[in-house]
DSSP file (Angstrom, degrees, kcal/mol; ACC not computed):
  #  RESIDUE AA STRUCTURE BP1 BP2  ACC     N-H-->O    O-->H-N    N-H-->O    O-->H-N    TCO  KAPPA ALPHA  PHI   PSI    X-CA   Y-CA   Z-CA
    1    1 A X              0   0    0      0, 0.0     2,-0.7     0, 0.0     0, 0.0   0.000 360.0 360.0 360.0 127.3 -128.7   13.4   -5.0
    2    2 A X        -     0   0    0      1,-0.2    43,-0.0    46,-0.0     3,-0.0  -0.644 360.0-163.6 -96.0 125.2 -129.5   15.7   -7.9
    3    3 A X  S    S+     0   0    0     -2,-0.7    -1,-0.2     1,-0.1     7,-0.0   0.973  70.6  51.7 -58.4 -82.8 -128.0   19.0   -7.3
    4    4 A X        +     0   0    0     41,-0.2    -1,-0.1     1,-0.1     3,-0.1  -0.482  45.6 174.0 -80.0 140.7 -130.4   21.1  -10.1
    5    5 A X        +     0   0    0      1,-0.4     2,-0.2    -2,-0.0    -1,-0.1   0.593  63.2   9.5 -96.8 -18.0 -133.9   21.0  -10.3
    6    6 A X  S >> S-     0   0    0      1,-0.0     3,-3.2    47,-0.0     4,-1.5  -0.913  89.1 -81.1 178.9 152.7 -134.8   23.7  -13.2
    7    7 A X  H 3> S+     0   0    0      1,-0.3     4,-2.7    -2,-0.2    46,-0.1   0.796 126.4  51.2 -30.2 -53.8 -133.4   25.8  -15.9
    8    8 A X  H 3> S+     0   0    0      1,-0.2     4,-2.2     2,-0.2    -1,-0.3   0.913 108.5  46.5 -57.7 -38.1 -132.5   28.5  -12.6
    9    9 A X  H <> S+     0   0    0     -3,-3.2     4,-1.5     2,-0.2     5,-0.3   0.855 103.6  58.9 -78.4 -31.7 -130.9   26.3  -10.5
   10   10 A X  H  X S+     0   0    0     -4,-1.5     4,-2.7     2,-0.2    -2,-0.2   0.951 106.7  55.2 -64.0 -46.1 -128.8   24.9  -13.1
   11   11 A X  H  X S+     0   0    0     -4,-2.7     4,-1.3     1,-0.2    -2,-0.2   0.939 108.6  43.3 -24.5 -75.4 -127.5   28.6  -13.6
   12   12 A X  H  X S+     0   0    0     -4,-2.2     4,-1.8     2,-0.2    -1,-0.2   0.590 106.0  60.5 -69.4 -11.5 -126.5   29.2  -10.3
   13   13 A X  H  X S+     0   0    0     -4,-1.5     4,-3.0     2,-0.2    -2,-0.2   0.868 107.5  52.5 -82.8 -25.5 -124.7   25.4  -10.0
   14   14 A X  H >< S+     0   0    0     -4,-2.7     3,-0.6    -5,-0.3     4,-0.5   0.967 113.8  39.7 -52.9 -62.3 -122.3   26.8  -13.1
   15   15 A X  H >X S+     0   0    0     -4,-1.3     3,-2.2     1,-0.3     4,-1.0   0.907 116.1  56.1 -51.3 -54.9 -121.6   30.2  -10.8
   16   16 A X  H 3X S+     0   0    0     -4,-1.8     4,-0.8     1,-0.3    -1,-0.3   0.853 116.6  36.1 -63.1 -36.2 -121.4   27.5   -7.7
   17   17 A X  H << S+     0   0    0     -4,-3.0    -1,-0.3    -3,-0.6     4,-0.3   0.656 107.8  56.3-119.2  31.0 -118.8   25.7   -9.7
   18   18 A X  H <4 S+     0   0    0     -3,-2.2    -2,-0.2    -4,-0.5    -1,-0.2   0.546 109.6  52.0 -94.2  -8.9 -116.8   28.2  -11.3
   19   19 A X  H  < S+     0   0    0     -4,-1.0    -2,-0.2     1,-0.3    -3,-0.1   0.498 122.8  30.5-110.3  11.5 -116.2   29.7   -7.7
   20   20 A X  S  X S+     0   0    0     -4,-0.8     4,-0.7    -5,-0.2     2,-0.4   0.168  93.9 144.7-136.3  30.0 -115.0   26.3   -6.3
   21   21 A X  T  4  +     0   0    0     -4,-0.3    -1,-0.1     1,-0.2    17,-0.0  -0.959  56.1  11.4 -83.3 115.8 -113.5   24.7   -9.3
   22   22 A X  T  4 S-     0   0    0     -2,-0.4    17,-0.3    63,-0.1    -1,-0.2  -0.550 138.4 -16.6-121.3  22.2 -111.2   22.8   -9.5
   23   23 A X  T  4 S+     0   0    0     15,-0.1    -2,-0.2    16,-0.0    -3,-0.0  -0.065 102.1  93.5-144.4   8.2 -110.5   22.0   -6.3
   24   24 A X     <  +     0   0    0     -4,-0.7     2,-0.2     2,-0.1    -3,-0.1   0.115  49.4 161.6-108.3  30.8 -112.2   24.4   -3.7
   25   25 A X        -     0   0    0     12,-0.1     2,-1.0     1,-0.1    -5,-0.1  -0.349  41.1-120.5 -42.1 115.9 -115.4   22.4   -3.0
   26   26 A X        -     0   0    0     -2,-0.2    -1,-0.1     1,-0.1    -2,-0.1  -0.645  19.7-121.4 -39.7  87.6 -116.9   23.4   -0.1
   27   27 A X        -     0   0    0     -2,-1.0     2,-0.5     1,-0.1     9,-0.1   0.111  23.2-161.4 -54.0 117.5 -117.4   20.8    2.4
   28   28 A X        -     0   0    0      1,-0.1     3,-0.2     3,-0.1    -1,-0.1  -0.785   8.7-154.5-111.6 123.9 -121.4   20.1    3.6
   29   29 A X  S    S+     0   0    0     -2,-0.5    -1,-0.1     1,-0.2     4,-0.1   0.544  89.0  67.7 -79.7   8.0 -121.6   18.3    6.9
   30   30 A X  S    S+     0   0    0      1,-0.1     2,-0.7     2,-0.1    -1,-0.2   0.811  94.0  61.2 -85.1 -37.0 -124.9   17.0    5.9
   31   31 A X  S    S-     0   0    0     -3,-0.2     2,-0.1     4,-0.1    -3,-0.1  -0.603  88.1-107.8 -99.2 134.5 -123.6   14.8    3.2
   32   32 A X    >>  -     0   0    0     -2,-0.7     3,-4.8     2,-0.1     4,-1.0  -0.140  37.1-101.5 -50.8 123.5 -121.2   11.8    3.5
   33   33 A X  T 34 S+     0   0    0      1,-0.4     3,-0.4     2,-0.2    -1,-0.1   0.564 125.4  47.9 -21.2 -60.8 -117.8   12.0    2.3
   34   34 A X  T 34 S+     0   0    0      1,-0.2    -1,-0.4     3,-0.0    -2,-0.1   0.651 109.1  54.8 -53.4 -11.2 -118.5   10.0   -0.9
   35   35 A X  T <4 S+     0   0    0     -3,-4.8    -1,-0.2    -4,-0.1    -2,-0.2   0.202  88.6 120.4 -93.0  -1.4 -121.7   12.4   -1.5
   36   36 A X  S  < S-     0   0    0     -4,-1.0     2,-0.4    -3,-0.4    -4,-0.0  -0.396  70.9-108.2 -59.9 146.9 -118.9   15.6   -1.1
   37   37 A X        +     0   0    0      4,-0.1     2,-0.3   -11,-0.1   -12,-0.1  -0.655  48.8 154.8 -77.8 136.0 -118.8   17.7   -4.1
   38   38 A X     >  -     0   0    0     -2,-0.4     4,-1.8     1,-0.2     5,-0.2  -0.865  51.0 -82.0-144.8-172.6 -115.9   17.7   -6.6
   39   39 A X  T >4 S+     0   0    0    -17,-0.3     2,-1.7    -2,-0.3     3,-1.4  -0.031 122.9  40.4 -76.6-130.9 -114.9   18.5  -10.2
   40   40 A X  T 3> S+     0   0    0      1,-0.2     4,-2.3    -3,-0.1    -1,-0.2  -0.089 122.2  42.7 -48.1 -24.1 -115.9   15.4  -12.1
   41   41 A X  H 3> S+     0   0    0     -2,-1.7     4,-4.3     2,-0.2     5,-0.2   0.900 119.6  48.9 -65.8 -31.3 -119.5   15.0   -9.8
   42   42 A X  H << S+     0   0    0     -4,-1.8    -1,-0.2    -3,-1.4    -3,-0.1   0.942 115.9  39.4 -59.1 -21.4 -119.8   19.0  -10.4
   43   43 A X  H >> S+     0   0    0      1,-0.2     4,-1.8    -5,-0.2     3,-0.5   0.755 116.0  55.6-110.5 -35.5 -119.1   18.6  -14.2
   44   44 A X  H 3X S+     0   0    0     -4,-2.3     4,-0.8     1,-0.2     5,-0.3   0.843 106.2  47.7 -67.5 -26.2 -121.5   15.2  -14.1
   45   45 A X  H 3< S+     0   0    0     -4,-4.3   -41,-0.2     2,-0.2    -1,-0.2   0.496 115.7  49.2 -87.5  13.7 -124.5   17.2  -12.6
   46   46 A X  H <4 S+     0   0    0     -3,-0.5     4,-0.4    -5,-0.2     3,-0.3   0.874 113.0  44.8 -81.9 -72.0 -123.8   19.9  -15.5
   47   47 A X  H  < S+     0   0    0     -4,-1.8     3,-0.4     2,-0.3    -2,-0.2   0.510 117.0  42.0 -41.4 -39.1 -123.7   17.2  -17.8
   48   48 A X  S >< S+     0   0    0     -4,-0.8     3,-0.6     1,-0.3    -1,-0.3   0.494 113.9  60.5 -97.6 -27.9 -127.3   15.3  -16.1
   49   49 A X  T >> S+     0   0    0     -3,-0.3     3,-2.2    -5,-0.3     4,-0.6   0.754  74.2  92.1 -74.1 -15.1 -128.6   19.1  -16.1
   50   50 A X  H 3> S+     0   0    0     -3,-0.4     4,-1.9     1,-0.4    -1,-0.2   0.705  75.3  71.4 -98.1 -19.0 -128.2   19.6  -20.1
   51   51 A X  H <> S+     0   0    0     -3,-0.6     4,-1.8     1,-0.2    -1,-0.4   0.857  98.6  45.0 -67.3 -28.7 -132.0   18.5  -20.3
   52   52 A X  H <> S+     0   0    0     -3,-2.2     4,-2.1     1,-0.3     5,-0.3   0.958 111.1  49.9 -84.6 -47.0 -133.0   21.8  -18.7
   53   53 A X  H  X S+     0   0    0     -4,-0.6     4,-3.0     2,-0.2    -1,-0.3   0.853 113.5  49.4 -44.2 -39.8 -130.6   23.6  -21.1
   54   54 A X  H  < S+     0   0    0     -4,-1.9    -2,-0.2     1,-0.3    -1,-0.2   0.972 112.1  49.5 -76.8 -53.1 -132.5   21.2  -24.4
   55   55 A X  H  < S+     0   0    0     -4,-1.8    -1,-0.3     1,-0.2    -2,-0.2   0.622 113.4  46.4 -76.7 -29.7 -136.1   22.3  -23.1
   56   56 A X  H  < S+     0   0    0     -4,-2.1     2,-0.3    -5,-0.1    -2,-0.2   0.799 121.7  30.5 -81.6 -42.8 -135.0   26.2  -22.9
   57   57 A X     <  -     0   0    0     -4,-3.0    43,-0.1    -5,-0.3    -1,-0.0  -0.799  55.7-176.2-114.0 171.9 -133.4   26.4  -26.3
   58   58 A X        +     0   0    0     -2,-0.3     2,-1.4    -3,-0.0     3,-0.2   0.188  50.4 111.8-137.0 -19.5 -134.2   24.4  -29.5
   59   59 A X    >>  -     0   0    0      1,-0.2     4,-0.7     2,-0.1     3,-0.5  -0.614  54.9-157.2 -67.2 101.1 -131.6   25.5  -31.9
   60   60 A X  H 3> S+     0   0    0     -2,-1.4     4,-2.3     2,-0.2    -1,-0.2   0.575  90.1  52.9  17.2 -61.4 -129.3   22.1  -32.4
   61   61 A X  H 3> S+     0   0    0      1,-0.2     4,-2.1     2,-0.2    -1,-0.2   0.928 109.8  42.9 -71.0 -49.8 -126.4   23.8  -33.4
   62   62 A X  H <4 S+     0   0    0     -3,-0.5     4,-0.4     2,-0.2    -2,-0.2   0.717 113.7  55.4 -83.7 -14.6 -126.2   26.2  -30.4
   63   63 A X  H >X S+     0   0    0     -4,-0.7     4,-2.9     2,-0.2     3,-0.8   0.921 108.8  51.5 -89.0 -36.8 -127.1   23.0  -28.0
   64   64 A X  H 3X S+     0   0    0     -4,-2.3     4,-1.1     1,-0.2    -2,-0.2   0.847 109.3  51.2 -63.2 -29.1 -123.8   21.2  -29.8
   65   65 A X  H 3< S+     0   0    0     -4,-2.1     4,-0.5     2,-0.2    -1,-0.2   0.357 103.6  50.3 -47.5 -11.6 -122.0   23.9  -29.0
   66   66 A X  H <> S+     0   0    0     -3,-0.8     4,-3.2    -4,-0.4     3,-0.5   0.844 120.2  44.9-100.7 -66.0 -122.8   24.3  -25.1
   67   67 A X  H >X S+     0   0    0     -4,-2.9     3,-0.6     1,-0.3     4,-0.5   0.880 107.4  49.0 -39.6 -54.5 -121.9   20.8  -25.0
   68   68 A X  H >X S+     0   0    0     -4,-1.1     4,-2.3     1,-0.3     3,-1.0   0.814 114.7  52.0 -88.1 -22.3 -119.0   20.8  -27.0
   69   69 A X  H 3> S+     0   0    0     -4,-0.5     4,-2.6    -3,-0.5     5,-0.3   0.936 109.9  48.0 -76.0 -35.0 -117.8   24.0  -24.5
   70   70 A X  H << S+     0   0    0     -4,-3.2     4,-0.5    -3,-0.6    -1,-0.3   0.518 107.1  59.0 -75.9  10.0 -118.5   22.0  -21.3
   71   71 A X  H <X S+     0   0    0     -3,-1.0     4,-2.9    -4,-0.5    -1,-0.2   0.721 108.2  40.6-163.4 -75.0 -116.5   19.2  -22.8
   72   72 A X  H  X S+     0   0    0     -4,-2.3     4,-1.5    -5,-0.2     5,-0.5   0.997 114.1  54.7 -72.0 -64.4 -113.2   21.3  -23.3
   73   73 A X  H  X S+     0   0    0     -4,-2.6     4,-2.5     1,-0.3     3,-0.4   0.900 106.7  57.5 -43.1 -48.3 -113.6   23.2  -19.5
   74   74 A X  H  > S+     0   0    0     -4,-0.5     4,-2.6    -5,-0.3    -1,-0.3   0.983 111.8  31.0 -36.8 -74.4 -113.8   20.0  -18.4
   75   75 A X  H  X S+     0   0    0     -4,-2.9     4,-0.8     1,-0.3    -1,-0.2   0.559 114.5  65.7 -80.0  11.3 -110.2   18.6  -19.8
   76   76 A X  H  <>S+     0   0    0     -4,-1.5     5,-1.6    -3,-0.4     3,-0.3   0.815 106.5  38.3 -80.4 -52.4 -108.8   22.1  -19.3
   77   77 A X  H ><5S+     0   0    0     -4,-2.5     3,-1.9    -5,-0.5     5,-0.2   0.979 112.8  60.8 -70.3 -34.9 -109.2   21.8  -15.6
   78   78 A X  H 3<5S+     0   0    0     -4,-2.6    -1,-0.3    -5,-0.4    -2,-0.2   0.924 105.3  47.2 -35.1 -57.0 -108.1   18.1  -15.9
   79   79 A X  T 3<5S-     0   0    0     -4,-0.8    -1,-0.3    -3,-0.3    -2,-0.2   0.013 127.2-103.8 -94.6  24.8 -104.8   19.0  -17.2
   80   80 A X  T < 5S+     0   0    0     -3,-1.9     2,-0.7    -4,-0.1    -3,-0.2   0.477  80.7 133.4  73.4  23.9 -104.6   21.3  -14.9
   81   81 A X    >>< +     0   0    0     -5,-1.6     4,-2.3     1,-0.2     3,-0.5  -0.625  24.6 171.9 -84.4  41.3 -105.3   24.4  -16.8
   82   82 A X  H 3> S+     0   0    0     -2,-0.7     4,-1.8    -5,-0.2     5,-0.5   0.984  71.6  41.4 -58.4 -56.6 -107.8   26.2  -14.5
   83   83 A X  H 3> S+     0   0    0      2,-0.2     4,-1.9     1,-0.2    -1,-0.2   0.986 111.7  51.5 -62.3 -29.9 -108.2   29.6  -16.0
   84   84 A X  H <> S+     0   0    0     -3,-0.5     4,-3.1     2,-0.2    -1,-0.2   0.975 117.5  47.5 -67.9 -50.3 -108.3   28.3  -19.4
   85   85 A X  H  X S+     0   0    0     -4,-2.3     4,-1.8     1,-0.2    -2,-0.2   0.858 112.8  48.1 -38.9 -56.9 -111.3   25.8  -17.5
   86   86 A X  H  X S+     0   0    0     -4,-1.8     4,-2.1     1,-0.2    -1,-0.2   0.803 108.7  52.4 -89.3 -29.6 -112.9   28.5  -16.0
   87   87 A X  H  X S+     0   0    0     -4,-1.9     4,-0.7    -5,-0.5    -2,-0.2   0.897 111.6  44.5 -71.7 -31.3 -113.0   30.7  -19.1
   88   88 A X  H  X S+     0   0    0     -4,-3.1     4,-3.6     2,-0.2    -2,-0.2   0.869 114.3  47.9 -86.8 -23.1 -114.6   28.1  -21.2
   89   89 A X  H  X S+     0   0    0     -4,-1.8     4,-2.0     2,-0.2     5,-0.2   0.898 115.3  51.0 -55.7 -39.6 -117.2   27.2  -18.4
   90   90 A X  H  X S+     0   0    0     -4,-2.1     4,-1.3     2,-0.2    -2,-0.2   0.871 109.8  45.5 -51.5 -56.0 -117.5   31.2  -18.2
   91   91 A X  H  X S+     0   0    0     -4,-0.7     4,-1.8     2,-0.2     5,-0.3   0.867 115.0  50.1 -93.4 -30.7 -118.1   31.4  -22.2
   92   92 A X  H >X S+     0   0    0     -4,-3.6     3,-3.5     1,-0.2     4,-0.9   0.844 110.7  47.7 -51.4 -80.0 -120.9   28.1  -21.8
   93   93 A X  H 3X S+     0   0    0     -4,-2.0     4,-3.3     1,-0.3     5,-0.3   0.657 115.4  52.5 -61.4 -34.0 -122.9   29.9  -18.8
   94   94 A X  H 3X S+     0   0    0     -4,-1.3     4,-0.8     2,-0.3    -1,-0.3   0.842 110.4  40.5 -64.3 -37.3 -122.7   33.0  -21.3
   95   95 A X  H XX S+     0   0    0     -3,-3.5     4,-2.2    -4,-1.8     3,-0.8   0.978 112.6  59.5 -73.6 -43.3 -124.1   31.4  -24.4
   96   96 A X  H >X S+     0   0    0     -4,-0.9     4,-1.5     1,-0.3     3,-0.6   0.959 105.2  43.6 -51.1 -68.3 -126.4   29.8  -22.4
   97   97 A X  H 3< S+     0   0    0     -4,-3.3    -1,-0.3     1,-0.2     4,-0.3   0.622 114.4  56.9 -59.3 -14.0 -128.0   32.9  -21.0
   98   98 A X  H << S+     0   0    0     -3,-0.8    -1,-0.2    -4,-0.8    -2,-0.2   0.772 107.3  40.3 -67.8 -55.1 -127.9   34.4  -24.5
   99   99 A X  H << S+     0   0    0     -4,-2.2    -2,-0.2    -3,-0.6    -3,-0.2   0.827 113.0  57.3 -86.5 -49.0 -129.8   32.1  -26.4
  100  100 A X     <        0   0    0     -4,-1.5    -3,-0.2    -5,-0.5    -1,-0.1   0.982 360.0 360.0 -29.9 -51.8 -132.2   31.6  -23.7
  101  101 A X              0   0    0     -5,-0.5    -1,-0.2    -4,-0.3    -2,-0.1   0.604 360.0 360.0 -55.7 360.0 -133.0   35.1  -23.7
C-alpha cells in the first residue's frame, strides 16, 4: 500500500514520521499487523517517494544530497540516536522545501 501519492503528500509523510519516529507508530485498525507502520517501512516509502522529490527539482547535486541526508537519519535512528535522526530528517524536509521553492 503506497503511503504518498504526490510531491504534497510526501511532505506531510516526512512530518508524519518525524512525529512517530522511531518507535511511536500509530496503530491503524484498518490495516493488518504486517501492513502496521514502522521505521524501516516509514523510511522505505521516503525512499519509493524520492521520484516525486526528482520530478520537483532537477538540480543532481541537491537530489544527491536529499538522498545522502535520508540515508544518515535513517542509521542515526538505527543506532539508536533519535534526535540526531530526527534532526537530519528535519534538515532533508528543509532542503527539500527550499529547492522546490
Amino acid at each position: 500500500m503506497a503511503w504518498v501519492r504526490n510531491f504534497g503528500g510526501y511532505v506531510d509523510f516526512i512530518s508524519y514520521v518525524l512525529l512517530s519516529a522511531p518507535d511511536d507508530f500509530p496503530e491503524e485498525d484498518y490495516l493488518s499487523q504486517d501492513e502496521q507502520m514502522n521505521l524501516e517501512k516509514a523510511f522505505e516509502e521516503l525512499r519509493n517517494g524520492m521520484h516525486f522529490v526528482e520530478e520537483a527539482i532537477a538540480d543532481g547535486t541537491t537530489r544527491v544530497r536529499l538522498r545522502d541526508l535520508l540515508d544518515a537519519s535513517l542509521s542515526a535512528y538505527r543506532a539508536g540516536r533519535d534526535v540526531e535522526g530526527a534532526h537530519l530528517l528535519q534538515d532533508f524536509e528543509k532542503m527539500l522545501l527550499m529547492k522546490k521553492a
